[in-house]
C-alpha positions as CSV (number, residue, x, y, z in Angstrom):
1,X,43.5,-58.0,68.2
2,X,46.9,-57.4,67.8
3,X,46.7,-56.6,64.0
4,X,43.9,-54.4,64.7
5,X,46.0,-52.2,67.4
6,X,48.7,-52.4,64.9
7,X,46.8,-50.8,62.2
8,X,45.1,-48.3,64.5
9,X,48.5,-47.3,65.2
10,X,49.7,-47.0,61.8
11,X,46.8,-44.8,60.8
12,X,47.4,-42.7,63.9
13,X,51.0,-42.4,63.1
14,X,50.4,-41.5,58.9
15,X,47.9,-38.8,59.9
16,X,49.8,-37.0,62.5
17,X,52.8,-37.3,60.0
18,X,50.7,-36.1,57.2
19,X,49.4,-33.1,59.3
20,X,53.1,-32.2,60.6
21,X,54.0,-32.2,57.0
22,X,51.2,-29.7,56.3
23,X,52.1,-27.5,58.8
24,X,55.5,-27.2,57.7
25,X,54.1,-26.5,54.7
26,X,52.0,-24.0,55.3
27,X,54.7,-22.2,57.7
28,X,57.2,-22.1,54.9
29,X,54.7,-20.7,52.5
30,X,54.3,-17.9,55.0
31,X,57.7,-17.5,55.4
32,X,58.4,-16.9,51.7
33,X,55.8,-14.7,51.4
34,X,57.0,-12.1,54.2
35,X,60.1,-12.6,52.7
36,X,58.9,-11.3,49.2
37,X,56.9,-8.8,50.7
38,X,60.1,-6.9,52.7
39,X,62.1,-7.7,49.7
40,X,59.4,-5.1,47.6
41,X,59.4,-3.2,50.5
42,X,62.9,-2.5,50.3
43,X,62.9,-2.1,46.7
44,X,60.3,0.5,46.8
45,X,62.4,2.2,49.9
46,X,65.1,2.3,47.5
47,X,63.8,3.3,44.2
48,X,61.9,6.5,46.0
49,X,65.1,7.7,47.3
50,X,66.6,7.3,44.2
51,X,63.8,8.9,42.1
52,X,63.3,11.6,45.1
């Protein structure tokens, strides 16, 4: 019985450390990406005053 709550638990514990890890994932990727994007969106800003 005990081995069996043990193991339950270790499951429980991998998956909700799997998910976490997913999610941080995920939120960096989004990060990075609206990073990039108001990088080029500067750059753009830029360049059209220049070439203006």
């Amino acid at each position: 019985m005990n081995s069996t709550t043990t193991l339950t638990t270790d499951t429980d514990t991998q998956w909700a450390g799997s998910a976490f890890r997913s999610e941080a994932e995920l939120a960096g990727f989004t990060l990075t990406a609206a990073g990039m994007g108001i990088i080029a969106a500067l750059g753009m800003i830029v360049f059209y005053a220049i070439a203006r």
